[in-house]
matplotlib code that plots the C-alpha trace (Angstrom):
import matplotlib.pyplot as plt

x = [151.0, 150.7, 148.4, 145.7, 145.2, 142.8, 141.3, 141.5, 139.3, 136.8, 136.4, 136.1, 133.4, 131.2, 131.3, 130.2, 127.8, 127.0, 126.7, 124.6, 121.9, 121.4, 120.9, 118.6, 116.9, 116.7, 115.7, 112.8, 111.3, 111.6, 109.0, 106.4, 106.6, 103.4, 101.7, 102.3, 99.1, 97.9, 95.0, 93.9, 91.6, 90.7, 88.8, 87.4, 86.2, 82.4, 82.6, 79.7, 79.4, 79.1, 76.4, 74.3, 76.2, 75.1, 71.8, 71.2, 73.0, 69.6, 67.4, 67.0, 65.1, 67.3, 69.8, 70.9, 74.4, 77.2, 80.5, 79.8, 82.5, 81.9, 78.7, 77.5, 74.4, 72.3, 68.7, 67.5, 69.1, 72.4, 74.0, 76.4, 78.7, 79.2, 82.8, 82.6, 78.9, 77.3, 75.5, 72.2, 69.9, 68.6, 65.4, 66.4, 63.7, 63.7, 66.8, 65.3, 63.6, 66.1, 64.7, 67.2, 64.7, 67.0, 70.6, 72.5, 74.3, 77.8, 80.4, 83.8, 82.5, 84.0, 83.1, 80.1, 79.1, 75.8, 75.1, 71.4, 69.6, 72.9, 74.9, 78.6, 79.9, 83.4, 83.3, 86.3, 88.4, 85.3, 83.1, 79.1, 76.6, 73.1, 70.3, 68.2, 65.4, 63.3, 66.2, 63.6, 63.7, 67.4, 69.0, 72.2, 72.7, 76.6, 79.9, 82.7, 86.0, 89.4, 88.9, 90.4, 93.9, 95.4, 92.7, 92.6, 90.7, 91.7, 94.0, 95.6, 92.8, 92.3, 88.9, 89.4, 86.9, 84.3, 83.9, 83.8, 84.1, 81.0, 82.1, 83.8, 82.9, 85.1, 86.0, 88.1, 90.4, 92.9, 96.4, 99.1, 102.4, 106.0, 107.4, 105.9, 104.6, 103.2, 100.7, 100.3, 99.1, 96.7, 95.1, 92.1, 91.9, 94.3, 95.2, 95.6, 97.4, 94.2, 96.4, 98.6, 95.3, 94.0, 96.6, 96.7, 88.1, 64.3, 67.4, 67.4, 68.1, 71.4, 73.7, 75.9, 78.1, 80.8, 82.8, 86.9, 87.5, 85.7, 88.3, 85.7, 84.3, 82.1, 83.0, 80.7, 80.8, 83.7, 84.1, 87.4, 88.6, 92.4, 94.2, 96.8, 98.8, 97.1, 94.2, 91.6, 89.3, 86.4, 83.5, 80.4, 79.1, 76.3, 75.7, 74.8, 77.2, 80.7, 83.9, 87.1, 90.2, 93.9, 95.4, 97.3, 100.3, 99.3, 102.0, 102.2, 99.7, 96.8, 94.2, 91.6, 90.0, 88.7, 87.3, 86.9, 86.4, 88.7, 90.8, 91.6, 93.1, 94.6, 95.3, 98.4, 100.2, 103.1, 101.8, 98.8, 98.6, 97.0, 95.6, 94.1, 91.1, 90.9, 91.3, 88.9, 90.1, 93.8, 94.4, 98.2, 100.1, 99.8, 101.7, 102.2, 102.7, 104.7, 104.3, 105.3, 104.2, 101.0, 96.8, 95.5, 92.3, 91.7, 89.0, 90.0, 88.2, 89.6, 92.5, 93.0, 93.3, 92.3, 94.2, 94.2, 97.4, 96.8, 99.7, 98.3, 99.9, 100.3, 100.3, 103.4, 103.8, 104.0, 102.0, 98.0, 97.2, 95.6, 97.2, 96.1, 97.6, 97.8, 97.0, 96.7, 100.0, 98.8, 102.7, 103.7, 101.2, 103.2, 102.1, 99.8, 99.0, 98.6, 96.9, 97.3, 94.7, 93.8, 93.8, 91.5, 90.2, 87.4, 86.6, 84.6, 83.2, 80.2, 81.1, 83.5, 82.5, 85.2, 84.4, 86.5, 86.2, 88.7, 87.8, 84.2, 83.2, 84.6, 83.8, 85.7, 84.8, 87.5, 86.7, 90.6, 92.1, 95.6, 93.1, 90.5, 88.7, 86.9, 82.8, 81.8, 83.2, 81.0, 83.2, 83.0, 82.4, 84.8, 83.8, 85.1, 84.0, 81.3, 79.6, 78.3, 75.6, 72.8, 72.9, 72.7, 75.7, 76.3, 78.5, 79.6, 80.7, 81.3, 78.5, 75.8, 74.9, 74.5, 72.8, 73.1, 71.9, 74.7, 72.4, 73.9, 77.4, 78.2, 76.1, 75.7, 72.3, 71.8, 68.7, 68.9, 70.5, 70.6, 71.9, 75.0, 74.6, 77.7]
y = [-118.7, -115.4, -113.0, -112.2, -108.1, -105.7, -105.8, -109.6, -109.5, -107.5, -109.3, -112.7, -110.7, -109.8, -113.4, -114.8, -112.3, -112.8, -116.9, -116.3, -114.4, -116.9, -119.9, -117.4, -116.9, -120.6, -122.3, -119.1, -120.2, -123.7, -123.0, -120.9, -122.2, -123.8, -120.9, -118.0, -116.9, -114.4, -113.1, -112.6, -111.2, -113.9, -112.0, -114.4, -112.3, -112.7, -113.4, -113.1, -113.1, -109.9, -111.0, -111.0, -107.7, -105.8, -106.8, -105.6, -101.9, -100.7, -98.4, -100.8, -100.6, -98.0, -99.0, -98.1, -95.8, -97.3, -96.0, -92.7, -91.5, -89.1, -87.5, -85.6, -83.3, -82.4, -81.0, -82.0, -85.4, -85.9, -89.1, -90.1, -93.3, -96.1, -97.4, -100.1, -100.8, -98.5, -95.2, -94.1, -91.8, -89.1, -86.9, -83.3, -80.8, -80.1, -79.9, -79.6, -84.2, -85.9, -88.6, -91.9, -93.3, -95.6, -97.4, -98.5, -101.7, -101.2, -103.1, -101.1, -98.1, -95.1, -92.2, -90.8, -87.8, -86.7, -84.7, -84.8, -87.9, -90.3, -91.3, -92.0, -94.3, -96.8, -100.3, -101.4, -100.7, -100.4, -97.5, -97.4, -95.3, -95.5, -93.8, -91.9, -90.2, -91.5, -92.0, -93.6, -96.7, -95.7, -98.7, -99.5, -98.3, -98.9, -100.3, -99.8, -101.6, -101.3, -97.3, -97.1, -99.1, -98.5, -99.9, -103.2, -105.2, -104.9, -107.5, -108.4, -110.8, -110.4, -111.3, -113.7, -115.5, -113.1, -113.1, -109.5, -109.7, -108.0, -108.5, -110.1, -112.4, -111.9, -114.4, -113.5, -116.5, -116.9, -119.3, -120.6, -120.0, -121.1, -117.9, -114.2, -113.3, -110.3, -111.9, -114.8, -115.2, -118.2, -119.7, -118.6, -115.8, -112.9, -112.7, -109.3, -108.2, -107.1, -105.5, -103.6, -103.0, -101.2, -98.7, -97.7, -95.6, -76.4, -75.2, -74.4, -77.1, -78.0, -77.4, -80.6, -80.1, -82.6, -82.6, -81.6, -85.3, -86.6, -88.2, -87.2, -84.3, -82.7, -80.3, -79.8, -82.9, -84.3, -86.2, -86.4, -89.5, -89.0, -92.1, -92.1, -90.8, -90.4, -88.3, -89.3, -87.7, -89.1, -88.2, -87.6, -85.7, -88.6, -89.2, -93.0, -93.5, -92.5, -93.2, -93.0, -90.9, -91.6, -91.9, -88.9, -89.0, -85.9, -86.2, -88.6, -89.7, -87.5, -87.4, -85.0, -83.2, -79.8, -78.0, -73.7, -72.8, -74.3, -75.4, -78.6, -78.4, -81.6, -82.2, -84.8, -85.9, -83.8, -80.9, -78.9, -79.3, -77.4, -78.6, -76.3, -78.0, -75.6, -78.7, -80.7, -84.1, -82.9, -81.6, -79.9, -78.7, -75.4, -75.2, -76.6, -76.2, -78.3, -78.5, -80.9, -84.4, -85.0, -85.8, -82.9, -81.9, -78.6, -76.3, -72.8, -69.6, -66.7, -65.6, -68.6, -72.1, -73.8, -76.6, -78.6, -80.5, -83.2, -86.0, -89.6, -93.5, -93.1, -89.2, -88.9, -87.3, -83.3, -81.3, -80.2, -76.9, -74.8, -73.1, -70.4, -70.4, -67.2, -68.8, -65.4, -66.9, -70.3, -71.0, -69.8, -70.2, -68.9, -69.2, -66.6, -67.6, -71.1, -71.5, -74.2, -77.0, -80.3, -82.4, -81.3, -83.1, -81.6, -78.2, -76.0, -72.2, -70.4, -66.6, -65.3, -68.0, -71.5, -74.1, -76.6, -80.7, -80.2, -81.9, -81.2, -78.4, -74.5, -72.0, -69.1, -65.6, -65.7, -62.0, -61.4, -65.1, -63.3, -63.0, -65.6, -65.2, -68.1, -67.3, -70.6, -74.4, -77.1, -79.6, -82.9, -84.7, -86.3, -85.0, -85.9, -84.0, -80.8, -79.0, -75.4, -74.0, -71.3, -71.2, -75.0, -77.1, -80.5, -82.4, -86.1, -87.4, -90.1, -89.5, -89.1, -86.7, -83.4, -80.0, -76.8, -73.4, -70.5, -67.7, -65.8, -65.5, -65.8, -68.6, -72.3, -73.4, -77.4, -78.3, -82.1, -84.8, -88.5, -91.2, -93.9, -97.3, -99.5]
z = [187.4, 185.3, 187.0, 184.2, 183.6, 184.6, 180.9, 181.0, 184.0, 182.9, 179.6, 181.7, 183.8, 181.2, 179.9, 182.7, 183.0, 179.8, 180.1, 183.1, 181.9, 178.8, 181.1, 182.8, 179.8, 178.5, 182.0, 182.0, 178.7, 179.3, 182.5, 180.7, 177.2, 177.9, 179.6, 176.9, 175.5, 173.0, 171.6, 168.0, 165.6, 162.1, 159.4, 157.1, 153.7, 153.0, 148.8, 146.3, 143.0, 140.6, 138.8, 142.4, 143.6, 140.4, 140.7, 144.7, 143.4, 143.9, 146.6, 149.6, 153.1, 154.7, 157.2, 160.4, 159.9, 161.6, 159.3, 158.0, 155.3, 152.6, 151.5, 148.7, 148.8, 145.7, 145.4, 149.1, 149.4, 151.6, 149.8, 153.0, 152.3, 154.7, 154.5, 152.2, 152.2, 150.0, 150.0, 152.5, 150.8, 152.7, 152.7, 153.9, 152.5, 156.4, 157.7, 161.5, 160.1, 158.1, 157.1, 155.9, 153.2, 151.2, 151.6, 148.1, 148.6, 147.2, 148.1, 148.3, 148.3, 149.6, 147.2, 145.6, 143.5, 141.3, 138.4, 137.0, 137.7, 138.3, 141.1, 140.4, 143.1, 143.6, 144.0, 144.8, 141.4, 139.4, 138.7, 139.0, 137.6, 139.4, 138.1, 140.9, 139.1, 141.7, 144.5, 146.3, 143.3, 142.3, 139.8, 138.4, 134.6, 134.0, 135.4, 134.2, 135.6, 136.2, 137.0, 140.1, 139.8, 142.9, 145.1, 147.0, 149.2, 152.8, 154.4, 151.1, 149.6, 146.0, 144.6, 141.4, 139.4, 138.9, 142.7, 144.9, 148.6, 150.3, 154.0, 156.7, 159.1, 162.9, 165.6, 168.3, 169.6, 172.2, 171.7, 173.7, 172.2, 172.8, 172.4, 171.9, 168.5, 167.2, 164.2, 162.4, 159.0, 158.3, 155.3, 154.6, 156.9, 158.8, 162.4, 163.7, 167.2, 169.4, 171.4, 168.9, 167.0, 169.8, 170.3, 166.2, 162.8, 155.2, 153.3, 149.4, 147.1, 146.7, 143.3, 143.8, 146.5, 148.0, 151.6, 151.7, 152.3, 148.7, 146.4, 143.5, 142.4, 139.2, 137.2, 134.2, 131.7, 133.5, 137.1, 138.1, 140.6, 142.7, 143.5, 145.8, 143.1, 140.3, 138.5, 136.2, 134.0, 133.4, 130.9, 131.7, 128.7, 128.5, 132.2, 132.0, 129.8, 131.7, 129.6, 131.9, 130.1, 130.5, 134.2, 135.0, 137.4, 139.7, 143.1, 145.5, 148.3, 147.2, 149.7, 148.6, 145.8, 145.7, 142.5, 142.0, 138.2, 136.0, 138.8, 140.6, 144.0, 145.2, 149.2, 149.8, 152.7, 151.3, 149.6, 147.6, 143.6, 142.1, 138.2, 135.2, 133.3, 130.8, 128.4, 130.9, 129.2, 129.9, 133.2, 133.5, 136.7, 137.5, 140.3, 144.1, 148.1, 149.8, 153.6, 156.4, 155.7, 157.4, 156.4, 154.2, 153.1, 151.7, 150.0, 147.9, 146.8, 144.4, 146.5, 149.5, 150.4, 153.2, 154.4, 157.5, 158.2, 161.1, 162.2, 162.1, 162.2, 157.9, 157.6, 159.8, 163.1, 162.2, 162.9, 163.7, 162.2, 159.6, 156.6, 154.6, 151.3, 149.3, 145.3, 143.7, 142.2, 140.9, 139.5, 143.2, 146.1, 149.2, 152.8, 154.2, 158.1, 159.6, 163.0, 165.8, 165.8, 167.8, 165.4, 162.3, 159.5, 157.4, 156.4, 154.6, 154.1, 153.2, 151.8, 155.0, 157.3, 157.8, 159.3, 160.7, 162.3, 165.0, 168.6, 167.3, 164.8, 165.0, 163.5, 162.3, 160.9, 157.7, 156.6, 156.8, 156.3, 158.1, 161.2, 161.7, 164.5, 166.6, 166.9, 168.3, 169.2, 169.6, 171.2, 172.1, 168.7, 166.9, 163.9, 159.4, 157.3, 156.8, 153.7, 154.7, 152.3, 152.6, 156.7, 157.1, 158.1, 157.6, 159.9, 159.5, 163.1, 164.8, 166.9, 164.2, 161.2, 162.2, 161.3, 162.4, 161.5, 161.4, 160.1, 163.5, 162.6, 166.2, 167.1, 165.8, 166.6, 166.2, 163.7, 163.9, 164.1, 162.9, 165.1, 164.8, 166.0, 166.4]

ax = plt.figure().add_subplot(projection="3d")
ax.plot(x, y, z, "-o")
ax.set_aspect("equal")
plt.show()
């Protein structure tokens, strides 16, 4: 009999080994086949017609904030957006009694801006204008569709036949499988993986003033919209009457939008771009920043821009910090300082002082933007966005809406504050 090798044996090891574990494997799923369960999310979309969804873009009875997003503040009303409902109107000639006197239903909404007595708002890939004279009795005066290009309903439904989805309806439900799955796709609805799903959400009047996060912005006759990677120009030389210019393509996975003078400063995921509107219908590159890949807002003055960087599941896992960007040089912004952060999103200043959302609000003393110095944190809040104007700040939290008065540069004193329910 021939005596098999040392290499032979080991190679007949592994197979049984091998062999082994399979039966294992196969006589273990043929026990539990039947006792495998997992549990699921099914969102069924909520559709209406336009016709009906047009005629609601109107003031209604306010309504308890649950989503905040962006806001916009002009005169002495906050406009603050709730993600993909529409737009609450707020009453703050006292910024120690806000008072929520309105909510615009607007399905898809996510941005807003004003200039005179109109309301510029997204839904979904359309653009609104609402005239609020009275905001009180604010109504729809124009829509104009197709605007926005690259947005889309959530989970992949598309909206045909005149039809817009308004909501979703949820129902949690438990099933038994044969095997482990990680999501199922249904007709009609979507199934999402709970558990992977839960491991991945009185001052002076106001000029017209929107937060580092907006994705619009004003800038004399013209508003101008970012996609995530795209610009447009649109014209508002007749306010009810907007007439959207030629798509511009400005970078890739644009964020943010930021206006000083002629200038557009765009926040990506990869970089800042910076756009002249001297030709306001035309904006051209003027130059750029690249940084490390990660969730960028930013706000500028003459000489700097302010840019928080934060990692996140679709920004990349960077970095957390602040940047100061020297754009003295518009055709060569270079790096001045950037600072360690948390995990900041919004920011904004008022003359030398900054403020930024980072594991609640901070706020800096920016007289020399290579030094910033820390005055006062107000932690504990897991704060968005902020607009600082005339001593009052503005802070969009999860927690609530937020006002503070900073007239001690050392000090933020808290005026008010409006609740969240969820």
């Amino acid at each position: 009999m021939k005596r098999l090798s040392a290499s032979e044996i080991d190679c007949m090891k592994k197979i049984f080994f091998v062999v082994f574990g399979c039966l294992l494997f196969f006589s273990f799923q043929s026990c539990v086949k039947d006792k495998l369960t997992h549990s699921y999310t099914i969102y069924m979309p909520i559709y209406e017609t336009k016709e009906k969804v047009t005629l609601n873009i109107k003031s209604n009875p306010a309504k308890e904030i649950q989503s905040p997003g962006n806001l916009f503040v002009y005169g002495n009303y906050i406009f603050l957006n709730e993600m993909d409902k529409g737009v609450h109107i707020i009453d703050n000639t006292d910024p120690s009694n806000p008072v929520d006197k309105a909510f615009i239903e607007i399905p898809g909404n996510l941005d807003i801006a004003v200039k005179g007595n109109i309301l510029y708002a997204d839904m979904y890939q359309d653009l609104v204008a609402v005239d609020i004279s009275d905001p009180l009795h604010a109504k729809l005066v124009k829509t104009v569709p197709g605007v926005f290009t690259e947005r889309y309903y959530a989970n992949g439904f598309v909206a045909a036949n005149n039809m817009i989805i308004v909501g979703w309806t949820r129902k949690d439900t438990t099933v038994e499988l044969a095997r482990p799955q990680r999501s199922w796709l249904y007709p009609g609805g979507v199934l999402f993986d709970v558990a992977a799903a839960s491991q991945s959400a009185a001052a002076a009047p106001i000029p017209g003033i929107s937060g580092s996060m907006a994705r619009f912005t004003i800038v004399n006759d013209y508003l101008y919209a970012v996609d995530h990677h795209s610009l447009r120009p649109i014209s508002i030389s007749v306010p009810a009457e907007p007439v959207a210019g030629h798509l511009i393509s400005a970078g890739f996975d644009i964020e943010t939008i930021y206006p000083f003078k002629n200038k557009l400063f765009l926040g990506s995921m990869g970089g800042l771009y910076i756009y002249d509107i001297s030709q306001p219908e035309a904006p051209v590159k003027e130059g750029d920043f690249i940084h490390a890949r990660a969730c960028d807002p930013v706000i500028a003055d003459e000489k700097y821009a302010y840019v928080t960087l934060r990692e996140g599941t679709t920004c990349g896992p960077t970095t957390n910090e602040l940047e100061v960007v020297d754009v003295q040089d518009l055709h060569a912004p270079s790096l001045l300082k950037s600072y360690p952060m948390n995990k900041p999103q919004g920011v904004t200043k008022d003359d030398n002082m900054l403020f930024v959302c980072d594991d609640g609000i901070k706020m800096y003393d920016a007289s020399d933007p290579a030094n910033i110095v820390l005055k006062e944190h107000v932690a504990g809040l897991e704060t968005r966005d902020a607009i600082a104007w005339n001593k009052n700040l503005i802070v969009v939290s999860a927690n609530g809406l937020y006002q503070y008065d900073y007239s001690n540069s050392s000090d933020l004193t808290l005026r008010s504050k409006l609740s969240i329910n969820r």
